[in-house]
N, CA, C and O atoms as a GROMACS GRO file, in nm:
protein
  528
    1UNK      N    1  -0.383   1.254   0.954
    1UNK     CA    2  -0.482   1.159   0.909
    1UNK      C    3  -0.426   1.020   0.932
    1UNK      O    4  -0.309   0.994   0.906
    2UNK      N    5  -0.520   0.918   0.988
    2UNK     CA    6  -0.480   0.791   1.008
    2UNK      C    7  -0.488   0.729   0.883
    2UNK      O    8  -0.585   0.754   0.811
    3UNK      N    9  -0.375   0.629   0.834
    3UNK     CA   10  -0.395   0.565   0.720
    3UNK      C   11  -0.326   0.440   0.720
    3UNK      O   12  -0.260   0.411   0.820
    4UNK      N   13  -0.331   0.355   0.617
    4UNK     CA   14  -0.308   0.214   0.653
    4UNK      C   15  -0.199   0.169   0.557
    4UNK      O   16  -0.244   0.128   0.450
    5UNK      N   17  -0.052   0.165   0.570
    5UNK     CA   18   0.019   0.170   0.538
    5UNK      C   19   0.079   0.035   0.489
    5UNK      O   20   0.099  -0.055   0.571
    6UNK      N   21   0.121   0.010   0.295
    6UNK     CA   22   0.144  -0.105   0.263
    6UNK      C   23   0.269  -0.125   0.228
    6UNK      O   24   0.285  -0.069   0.119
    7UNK      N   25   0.375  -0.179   0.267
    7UNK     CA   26   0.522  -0.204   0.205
    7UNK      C   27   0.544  -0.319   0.178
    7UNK      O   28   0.527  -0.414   0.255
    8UNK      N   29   0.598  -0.324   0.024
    8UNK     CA   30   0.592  -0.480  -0.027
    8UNK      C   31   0.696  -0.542   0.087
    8UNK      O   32   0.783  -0.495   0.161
    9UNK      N   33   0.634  -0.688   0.056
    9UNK     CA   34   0.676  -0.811   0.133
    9UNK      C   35   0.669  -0.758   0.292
    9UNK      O   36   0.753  -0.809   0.366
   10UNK      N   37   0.576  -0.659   0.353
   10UNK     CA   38   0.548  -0.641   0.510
   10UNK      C   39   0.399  -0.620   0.507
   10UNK      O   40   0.326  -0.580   0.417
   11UNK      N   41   0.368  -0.670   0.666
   11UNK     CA   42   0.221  -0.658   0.725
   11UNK      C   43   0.153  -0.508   0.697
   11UNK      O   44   0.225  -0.413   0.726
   12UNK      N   45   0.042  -0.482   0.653
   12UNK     CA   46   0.007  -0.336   0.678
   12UNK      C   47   0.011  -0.320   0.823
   12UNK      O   48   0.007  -0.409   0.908
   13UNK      N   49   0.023  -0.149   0.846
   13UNK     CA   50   0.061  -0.079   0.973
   13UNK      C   51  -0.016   0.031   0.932
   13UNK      O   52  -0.040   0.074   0.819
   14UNK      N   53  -0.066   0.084   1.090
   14UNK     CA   54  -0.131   0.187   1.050
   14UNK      C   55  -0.019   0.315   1.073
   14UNK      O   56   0.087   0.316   1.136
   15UNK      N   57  -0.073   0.401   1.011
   15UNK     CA   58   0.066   0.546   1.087
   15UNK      C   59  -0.007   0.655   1.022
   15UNK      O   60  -0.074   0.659   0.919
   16UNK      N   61   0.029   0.752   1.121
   16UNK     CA   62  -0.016   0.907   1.117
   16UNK      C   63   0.075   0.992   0.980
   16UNK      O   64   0.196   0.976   0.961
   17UNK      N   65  -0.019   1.085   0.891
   17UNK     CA   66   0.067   1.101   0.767
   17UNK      C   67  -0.032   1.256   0.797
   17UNK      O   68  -0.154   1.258   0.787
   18UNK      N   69   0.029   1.342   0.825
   18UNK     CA   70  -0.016   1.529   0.773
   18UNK      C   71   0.002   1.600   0.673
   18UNK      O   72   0.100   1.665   0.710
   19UNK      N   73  -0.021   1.633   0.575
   19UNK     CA   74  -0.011   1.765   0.463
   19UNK      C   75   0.073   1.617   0.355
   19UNK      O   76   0.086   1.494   0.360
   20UNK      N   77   0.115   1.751   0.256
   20UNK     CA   78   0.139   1.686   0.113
   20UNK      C   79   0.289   1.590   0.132
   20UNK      O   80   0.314   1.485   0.074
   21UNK      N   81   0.354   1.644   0.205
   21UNK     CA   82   0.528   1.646   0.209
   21UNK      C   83   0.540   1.479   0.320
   21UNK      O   84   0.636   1.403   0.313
   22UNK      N   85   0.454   1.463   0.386
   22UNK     CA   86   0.416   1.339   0.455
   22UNK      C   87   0.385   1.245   0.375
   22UNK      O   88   0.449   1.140   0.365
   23UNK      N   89   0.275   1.277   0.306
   23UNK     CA   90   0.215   1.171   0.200
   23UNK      C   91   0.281   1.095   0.090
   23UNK      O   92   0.257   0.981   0.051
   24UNK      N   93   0.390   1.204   0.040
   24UNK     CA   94   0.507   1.218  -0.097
   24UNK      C   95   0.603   1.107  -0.029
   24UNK      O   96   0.617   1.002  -0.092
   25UNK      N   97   0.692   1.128   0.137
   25UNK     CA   98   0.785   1.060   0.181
   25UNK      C   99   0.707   0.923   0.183
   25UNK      O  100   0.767   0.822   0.143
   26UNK      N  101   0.580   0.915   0.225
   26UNK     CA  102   0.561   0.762   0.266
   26UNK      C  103   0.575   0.687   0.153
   26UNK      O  104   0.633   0.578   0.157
   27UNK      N  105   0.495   0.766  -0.021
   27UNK     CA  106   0.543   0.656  -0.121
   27UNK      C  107   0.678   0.665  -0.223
   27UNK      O  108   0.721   0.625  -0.331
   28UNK      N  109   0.707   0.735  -0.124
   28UNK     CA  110   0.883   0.733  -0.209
   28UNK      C  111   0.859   0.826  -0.355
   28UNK      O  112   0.920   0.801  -0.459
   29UNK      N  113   0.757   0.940  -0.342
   29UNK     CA  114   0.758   1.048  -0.493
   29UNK      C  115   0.615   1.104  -0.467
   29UNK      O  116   0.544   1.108  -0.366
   30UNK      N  117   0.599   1.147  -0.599
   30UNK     CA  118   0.454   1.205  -0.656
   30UNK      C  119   0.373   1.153  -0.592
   30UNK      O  120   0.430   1.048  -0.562
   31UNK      N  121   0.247   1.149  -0.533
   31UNK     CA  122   0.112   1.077  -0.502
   31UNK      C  123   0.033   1.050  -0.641
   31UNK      O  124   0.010   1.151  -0.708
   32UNK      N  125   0.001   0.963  -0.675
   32UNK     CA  126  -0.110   0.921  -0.738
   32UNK      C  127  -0.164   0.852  -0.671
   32UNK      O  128  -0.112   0.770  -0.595
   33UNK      N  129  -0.354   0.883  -0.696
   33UNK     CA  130  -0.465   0.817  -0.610
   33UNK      C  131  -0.550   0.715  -0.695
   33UNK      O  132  -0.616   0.754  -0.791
   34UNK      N  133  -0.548   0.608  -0.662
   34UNK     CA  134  -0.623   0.522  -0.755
   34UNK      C  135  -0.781   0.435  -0.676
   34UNK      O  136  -0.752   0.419  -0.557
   35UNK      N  137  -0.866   0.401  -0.692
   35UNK     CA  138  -0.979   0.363  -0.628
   35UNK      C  139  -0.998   0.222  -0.740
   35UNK      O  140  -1.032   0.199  -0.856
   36UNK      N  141  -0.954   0.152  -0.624
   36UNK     CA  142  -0.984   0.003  -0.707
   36UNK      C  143  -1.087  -0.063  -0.637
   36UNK      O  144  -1.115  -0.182  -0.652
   37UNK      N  145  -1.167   0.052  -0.526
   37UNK     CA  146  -1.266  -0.062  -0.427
   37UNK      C  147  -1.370   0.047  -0.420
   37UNK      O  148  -1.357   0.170  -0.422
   38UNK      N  149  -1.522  -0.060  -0.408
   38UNK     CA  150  -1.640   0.025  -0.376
   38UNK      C  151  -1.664   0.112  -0.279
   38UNK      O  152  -1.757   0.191  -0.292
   39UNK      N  153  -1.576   0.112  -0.157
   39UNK     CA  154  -1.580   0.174  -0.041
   39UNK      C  155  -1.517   0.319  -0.048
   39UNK      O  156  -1.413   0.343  -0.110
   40UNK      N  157  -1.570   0.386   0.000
   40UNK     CA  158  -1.504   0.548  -0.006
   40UNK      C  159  -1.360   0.530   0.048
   40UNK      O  160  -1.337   0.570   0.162
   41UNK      N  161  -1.286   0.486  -0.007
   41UNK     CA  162  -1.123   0.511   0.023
   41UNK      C  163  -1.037   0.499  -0.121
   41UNK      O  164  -1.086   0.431  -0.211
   42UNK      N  165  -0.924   0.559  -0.138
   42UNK     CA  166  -0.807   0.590  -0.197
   42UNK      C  167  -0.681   0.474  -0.176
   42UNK      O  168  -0.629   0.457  -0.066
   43UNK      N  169  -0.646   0.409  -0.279
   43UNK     CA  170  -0.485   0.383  -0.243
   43UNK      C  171  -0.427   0.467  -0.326
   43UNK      O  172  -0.440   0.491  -0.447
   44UNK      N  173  -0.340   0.522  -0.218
   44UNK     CA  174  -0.215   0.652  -0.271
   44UNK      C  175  -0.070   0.573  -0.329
   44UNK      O  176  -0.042   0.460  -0.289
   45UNK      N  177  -0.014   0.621  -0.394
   45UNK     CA  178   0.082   0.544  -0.466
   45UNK      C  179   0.184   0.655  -0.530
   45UNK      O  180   0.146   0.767  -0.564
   46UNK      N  181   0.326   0.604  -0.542
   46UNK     CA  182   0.392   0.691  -0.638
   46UNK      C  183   0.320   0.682  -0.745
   46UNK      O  184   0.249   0.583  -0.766
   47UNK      N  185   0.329   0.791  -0.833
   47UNK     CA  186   0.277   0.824  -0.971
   47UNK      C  187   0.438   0.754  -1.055
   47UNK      O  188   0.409   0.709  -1.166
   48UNK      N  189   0.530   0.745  -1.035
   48UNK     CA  190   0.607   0.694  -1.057
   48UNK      C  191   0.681   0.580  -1.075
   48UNK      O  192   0.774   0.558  -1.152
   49UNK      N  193   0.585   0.455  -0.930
   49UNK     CA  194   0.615   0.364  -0.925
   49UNK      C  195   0.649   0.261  -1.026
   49UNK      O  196   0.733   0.175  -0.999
   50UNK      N  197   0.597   0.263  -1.126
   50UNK     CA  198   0.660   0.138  -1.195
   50UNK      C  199   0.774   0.155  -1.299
   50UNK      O  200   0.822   0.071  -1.376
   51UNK      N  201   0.805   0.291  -1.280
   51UNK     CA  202   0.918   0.330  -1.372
   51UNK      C  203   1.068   0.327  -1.307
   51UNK      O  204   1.177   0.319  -1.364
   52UNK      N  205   1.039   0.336  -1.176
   52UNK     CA  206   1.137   0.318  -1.050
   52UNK      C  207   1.182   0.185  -1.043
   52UNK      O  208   1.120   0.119  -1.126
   53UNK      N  209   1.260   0.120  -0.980
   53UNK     CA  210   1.298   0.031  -0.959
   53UNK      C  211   1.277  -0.036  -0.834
   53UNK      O  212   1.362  -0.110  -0.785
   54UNK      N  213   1.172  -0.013  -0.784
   54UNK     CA  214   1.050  -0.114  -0.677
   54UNK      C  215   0.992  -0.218  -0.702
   54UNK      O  216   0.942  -0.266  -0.804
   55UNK      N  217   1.008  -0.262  -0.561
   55UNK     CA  218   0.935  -0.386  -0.572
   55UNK      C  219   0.782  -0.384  -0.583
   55UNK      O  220   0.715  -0.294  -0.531
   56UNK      N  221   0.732  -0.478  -0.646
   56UNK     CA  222   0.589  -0.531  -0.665
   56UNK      C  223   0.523  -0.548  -0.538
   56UNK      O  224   0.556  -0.654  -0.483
   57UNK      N  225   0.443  -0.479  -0.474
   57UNK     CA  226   0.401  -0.445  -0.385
   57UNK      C  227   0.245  -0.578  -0.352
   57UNK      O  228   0.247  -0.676  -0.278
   58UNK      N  229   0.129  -0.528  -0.439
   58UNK     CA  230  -0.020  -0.643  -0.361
   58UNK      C  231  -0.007  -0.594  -0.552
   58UNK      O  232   0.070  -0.542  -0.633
   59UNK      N  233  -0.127  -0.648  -0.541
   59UNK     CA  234  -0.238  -0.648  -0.708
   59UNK      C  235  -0.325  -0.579  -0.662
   59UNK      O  236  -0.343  -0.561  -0.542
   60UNK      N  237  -0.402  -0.523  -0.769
   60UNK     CA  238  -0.562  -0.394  -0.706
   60UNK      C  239  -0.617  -0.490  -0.753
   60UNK      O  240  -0.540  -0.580  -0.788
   61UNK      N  241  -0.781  -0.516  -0.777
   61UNK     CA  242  -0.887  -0.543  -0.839
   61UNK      C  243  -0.915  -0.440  -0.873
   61UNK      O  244  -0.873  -0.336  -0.822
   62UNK      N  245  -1.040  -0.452  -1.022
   62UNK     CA  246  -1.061  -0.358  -1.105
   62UNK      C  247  -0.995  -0.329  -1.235
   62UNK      O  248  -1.052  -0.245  -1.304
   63UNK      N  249  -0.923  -0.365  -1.266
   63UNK     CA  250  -0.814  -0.358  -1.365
   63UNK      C  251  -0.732  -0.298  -1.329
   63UNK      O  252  -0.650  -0.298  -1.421
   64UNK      N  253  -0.675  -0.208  -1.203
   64UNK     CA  254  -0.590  -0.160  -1.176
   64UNK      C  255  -0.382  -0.224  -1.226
   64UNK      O  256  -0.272  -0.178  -1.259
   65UNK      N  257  -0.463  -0.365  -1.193
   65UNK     CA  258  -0.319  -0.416  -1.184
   65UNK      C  259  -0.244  -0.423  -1.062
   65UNK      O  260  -0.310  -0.443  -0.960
   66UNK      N  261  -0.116  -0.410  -1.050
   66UNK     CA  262  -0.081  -0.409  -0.924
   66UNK      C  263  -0.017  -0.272  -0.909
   66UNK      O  264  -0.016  -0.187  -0.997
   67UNK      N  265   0.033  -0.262  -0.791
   67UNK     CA  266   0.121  -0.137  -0.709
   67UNK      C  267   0.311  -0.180  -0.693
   67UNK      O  268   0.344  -0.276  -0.624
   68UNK      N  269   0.406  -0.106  -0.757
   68UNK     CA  270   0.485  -0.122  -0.717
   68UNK      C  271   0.532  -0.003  -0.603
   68UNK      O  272   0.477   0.107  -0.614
   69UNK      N  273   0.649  -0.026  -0.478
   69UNK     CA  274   0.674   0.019  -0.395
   69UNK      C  275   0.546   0.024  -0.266
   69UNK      O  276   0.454  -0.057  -0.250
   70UNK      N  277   0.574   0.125  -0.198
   70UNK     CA  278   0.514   0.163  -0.071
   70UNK      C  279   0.437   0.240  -0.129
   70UNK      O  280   0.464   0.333  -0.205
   71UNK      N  281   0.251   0.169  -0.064
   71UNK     CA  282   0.158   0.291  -0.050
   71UNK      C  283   0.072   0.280   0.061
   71UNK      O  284   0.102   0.212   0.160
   72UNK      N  285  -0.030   0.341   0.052
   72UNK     CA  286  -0.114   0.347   0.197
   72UNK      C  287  -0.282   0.387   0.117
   72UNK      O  288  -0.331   0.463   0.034
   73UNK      N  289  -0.311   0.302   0.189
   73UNK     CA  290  -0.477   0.331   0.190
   73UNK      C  291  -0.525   0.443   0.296
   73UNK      O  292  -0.483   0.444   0.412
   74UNK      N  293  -0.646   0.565   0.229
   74UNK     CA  294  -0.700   0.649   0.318
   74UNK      C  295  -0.865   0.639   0.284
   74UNK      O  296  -0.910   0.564   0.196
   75UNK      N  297  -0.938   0.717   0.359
   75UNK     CA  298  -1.047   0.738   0.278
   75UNK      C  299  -1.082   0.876   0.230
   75UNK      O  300  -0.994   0.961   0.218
   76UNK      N  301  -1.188   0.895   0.206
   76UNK     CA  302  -1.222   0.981   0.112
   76UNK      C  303  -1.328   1.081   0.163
   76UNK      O  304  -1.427   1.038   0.221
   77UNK      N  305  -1.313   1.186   0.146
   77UNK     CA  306  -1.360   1.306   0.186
   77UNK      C  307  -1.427   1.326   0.132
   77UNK      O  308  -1.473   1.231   0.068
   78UNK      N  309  -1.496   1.484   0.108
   78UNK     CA  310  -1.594   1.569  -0.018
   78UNK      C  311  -1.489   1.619  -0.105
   78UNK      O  312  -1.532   1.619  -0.220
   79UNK      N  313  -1.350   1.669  -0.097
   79UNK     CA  314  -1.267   1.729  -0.185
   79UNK      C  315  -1.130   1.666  -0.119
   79UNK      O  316  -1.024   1.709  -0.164
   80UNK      N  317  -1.123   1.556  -0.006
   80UNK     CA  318  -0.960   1.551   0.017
   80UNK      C  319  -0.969   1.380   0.096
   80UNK      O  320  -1.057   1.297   0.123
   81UNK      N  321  -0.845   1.391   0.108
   81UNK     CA  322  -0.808   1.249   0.195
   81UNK      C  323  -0.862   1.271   0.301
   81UNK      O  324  -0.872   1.391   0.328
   82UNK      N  325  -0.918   1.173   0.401
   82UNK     CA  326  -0.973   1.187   0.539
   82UNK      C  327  -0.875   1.037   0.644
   82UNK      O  328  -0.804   0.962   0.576
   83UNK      N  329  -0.883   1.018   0.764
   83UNK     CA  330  -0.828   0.923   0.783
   83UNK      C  331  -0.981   0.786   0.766
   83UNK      O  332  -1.100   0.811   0.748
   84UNK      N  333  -0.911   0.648   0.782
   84UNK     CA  334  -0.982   0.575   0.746
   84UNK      C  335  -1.080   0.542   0.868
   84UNK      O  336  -1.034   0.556   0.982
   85UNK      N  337  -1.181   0.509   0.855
   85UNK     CA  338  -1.273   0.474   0.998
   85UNK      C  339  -1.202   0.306   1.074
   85UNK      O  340  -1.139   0.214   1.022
   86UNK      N  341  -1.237   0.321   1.176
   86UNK     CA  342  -1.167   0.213   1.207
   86UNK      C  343  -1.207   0.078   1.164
   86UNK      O  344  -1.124  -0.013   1.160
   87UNK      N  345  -1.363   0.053   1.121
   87UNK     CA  346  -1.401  -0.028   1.060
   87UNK      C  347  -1.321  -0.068   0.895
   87UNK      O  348  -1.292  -0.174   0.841
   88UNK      N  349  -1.304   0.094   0.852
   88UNK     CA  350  -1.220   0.068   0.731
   88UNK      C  351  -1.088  -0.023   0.732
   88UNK      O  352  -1.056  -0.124   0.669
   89UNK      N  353  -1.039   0.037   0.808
   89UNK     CA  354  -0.890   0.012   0.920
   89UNK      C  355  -0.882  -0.173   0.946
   89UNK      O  356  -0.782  -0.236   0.978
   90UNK      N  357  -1.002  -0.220   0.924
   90UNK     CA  358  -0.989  -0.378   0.975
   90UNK      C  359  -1.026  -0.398   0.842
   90UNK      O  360  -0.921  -0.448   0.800
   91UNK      N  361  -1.102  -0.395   0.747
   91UNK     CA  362  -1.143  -0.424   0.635
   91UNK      C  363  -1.025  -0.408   0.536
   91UNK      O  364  -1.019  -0.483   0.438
   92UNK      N  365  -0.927  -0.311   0.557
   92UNK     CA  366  -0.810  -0.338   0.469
   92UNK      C  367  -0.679  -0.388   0.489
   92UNK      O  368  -0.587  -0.422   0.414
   93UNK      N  369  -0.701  -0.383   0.632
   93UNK     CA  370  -0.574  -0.492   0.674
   93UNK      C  371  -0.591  -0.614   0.613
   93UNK      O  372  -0.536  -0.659   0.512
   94UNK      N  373  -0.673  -0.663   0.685
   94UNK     CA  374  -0.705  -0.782   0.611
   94UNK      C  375  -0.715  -0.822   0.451
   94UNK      O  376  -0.682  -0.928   0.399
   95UNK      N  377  -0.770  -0.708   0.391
   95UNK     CA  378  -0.719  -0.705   0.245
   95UNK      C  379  -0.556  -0.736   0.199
   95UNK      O  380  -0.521  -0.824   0.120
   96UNK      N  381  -0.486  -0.659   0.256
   96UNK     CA  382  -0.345  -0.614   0.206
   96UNK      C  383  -0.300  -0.735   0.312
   96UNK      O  384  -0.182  -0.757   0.282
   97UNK      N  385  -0.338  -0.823   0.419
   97UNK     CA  386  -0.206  -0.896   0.481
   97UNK      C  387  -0.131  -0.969   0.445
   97UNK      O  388  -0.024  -0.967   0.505
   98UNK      N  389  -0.143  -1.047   0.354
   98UNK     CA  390  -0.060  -1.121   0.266
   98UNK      C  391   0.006  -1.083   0.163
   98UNK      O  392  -0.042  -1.059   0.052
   99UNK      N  393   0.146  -1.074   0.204
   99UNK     CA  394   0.211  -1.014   0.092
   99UNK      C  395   0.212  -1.126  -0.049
   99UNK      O  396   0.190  -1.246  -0.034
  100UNK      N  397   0.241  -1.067  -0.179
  100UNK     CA  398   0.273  -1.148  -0.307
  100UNK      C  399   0.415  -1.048  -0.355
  100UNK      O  400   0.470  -0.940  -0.333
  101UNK      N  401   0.429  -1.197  -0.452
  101UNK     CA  402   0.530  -1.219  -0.516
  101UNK      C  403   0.454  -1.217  -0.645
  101UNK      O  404   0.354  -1.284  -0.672
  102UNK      N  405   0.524  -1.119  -0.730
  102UNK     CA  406   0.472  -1.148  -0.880
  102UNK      C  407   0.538  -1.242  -0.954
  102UNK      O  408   0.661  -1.234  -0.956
  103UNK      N  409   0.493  -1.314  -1.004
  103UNK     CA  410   0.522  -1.426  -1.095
  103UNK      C  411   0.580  -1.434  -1.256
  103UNK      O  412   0.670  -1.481  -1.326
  104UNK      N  413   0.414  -1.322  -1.259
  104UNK     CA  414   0.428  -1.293  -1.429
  104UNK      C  415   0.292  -1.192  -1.417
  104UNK      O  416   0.233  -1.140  -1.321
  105UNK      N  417   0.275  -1.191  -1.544
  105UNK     CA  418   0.166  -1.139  -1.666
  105UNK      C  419   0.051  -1.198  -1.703
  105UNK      O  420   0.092  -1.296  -1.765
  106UNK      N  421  -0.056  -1.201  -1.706
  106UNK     CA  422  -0.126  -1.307  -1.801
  106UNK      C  423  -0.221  -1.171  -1.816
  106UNK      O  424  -0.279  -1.115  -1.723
  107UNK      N  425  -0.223  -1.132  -1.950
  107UNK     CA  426  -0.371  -1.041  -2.054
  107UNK      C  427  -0.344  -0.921  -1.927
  107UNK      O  428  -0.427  -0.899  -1.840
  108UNK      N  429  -0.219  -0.853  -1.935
  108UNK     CA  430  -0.246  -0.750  -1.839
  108UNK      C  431  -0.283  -0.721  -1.683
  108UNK      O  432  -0.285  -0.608  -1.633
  109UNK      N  433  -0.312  -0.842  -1.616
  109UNK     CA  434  -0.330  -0.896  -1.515
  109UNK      C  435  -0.238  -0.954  -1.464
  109UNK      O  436  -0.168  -1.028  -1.534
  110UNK      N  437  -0.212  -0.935  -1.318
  110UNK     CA  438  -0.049  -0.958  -1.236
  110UNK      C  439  -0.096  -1.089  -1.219
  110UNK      O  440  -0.207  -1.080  -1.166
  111UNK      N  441  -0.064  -1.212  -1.239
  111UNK     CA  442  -0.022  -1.356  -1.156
  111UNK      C  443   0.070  -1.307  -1.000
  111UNK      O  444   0.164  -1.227  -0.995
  112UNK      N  445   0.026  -1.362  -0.917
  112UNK     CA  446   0.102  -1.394  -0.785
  112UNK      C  447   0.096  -1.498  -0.732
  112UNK      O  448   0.040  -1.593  -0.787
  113UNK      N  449   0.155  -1.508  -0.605
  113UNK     CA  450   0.227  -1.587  -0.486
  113UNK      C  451   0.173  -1.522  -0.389
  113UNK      O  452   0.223  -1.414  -0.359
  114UNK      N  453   0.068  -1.566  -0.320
  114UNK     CA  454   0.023  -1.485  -0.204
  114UNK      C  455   0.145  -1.563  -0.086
  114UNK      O  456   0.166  -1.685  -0.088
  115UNK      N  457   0.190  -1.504  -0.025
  115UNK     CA  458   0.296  -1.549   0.102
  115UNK      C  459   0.277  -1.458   0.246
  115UNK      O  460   0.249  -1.338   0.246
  116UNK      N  461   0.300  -1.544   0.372
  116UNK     CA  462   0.294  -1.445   0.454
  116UNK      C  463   0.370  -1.315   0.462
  116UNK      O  464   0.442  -1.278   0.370
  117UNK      N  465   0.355  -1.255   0.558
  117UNK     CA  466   0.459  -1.107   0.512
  117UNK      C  467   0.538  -1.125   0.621
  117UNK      O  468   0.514  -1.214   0.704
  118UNK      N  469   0.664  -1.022   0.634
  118UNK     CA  470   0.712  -0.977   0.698
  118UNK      C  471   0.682  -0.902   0.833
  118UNK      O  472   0.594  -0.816   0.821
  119UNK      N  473   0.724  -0.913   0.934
  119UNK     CA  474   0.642  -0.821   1.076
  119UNK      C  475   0.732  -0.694   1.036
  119UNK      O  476   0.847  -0.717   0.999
  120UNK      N  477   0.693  -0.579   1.039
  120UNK     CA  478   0.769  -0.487   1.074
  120UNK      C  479   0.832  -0.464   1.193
  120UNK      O  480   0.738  -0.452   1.271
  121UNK      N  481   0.952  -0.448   1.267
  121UNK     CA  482   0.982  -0.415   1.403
  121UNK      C  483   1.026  -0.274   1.439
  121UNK      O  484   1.106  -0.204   1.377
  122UNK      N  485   0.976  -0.253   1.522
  122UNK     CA  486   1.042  -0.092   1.603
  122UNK      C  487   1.199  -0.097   1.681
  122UNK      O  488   1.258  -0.186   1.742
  123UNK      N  489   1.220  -0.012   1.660
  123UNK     CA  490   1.317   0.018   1.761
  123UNK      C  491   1.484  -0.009   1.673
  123UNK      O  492   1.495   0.015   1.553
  124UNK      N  493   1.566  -0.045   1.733
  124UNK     CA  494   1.752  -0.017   1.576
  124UNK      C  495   1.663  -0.179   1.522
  124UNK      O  496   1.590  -0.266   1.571
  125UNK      N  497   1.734  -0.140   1.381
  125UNK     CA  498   1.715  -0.220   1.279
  125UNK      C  499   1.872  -0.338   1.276
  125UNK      O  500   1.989  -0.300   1.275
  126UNK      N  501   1.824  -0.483   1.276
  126UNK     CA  502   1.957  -0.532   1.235
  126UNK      C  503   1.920  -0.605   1.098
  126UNK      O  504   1.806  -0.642   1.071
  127UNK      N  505   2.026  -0.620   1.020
  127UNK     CA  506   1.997  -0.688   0.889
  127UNK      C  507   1.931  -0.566   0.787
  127UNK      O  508   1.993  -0.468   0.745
  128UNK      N  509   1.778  -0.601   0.758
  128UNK     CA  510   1.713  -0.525   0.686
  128UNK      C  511   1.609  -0.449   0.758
  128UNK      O  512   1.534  -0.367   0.705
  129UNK      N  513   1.608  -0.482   0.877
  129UNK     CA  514   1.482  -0.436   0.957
  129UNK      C  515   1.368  -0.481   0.966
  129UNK      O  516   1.263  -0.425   0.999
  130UNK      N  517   1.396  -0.620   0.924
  130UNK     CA  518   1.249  -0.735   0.920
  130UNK      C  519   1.241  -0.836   0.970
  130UNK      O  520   1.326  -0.920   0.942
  131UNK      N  521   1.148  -0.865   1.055
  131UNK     CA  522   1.184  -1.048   1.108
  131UNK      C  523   1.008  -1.138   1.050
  131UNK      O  524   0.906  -1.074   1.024
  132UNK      N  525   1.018  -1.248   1.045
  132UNK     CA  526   0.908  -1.293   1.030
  132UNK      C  527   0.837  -1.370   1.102
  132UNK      O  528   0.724  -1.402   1.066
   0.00000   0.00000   0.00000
């Protein structure tokens, strides 16, 4: 399934993710699925994430709050994940391209720093594996 892949402080990327054991590696644990948008899609997330020691990833709308670590947006099936349409595919890049910095708190609601992100690069990694 094609899905649209978010890692704090980097650009979303799209990447190919199959069965459960794919889905688990991309967010670093458990999957939890949360729907913070009107559109038939899922952001997948550790179920774990904020107990971990990850970084603060985007904010949801909805009351969600935000996402810590790596997750990925898919859409939504009759009973399962599907990949996202490609229209989806531009509609959430653009959502997720700006990475944030959390700030604080205010009434349960993340304050941020919207900032550009990081490019991801292919191929050996020097440093951290990020240039901007």
């Amino acid at each position: 399934m094609k899905v649209l892949m978010v890692e704090p402080g980097t650009e979303p990327y799209e990447k190919e993710l199959n069965g459960l054991k794919e889905m688990q590696q991309a967010v670093g644990g458990l999957i939890q699925a949360i729907y913070p948008f009107e559109d038939k899609v899922a952001v997948v997330c550790d179920d774990e994430g904020m107990l971990k020691p990850n970084e603060f990833n985007r904010s949801m709308p909805g009351g969600y709050g935000g996402v810590f670590g790596p997750f990925f947006v898919c859409g939504l099936g009759a009973d399962d994940f599907v990949s996202l349409t490609p229209e989806q595919m531009q509609v959430y890049k653009k959502q997720f391209h700006q990475a944030e910095l959390l700030l604080g708190v205010m009434d349960n609601t993340p304050v941020t720093l919207r900032v550009e992100p990081f490019k991801k690069r292919d191929g050996p990694k020097k440093d951290d594996g990020l240039e901007r």
